[in-house]
N, C-alpha and C positions, 0 to 999 in steps of 0.2 A: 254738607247739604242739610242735616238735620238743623243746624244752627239758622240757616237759613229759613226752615221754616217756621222757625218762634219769629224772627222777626216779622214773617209774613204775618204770622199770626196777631202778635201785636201792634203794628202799623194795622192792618185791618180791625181791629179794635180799638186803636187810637183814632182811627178817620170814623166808626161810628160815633165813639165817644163824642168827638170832634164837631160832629154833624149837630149830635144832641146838644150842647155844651152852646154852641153857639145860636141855635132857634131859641131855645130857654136864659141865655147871659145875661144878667143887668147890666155889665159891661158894653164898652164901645168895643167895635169890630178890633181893632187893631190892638188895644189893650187884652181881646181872646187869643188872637192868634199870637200876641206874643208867651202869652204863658204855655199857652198848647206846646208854642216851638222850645221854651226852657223846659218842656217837662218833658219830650224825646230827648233833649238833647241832654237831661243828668241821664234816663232811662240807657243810652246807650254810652253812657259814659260811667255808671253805675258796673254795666254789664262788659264791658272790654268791648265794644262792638265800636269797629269803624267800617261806613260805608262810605265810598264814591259817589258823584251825582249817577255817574251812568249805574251804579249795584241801585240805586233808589229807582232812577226811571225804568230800570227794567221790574224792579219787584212792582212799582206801582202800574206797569201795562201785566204783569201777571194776574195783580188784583183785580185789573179791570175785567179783562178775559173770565176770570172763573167766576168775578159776578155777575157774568153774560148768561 
């Protein structure tokens, strides 16, 4: 469970970042989100971490919830 919350913590870090990165990019939309998506995807492949769509969609409805 404790693992789970760095991820939580990081994906919520990564989706600010994300928010910021992209209002401010010189880049086009899709040349952001693809770097965004290679720099989760060394982050948890750096870390041993594999997730499921369904371990993502639930952490990203947790996210949403506690930032209700």
């Amino acid at each position: 469970m404790k693992g789970l919350g760095y991820v939580g913590a990081f994906l919520g870090g990564a989706l600010a970042g994300a928010a910021i990165g992209i209002l401010v990019a010189p880049d086009k939309g899709s040349v952001t989100r693809e770097k965004i998506s290679n720099t989760v995807d060394e982050f948890l492949k750096k870390h041993n971490i594999k997730l499921n769509r369904k371990d993502v969609g639930d952490l990203i409805e947790d996210l949403e919830d506690a930032s209700e």
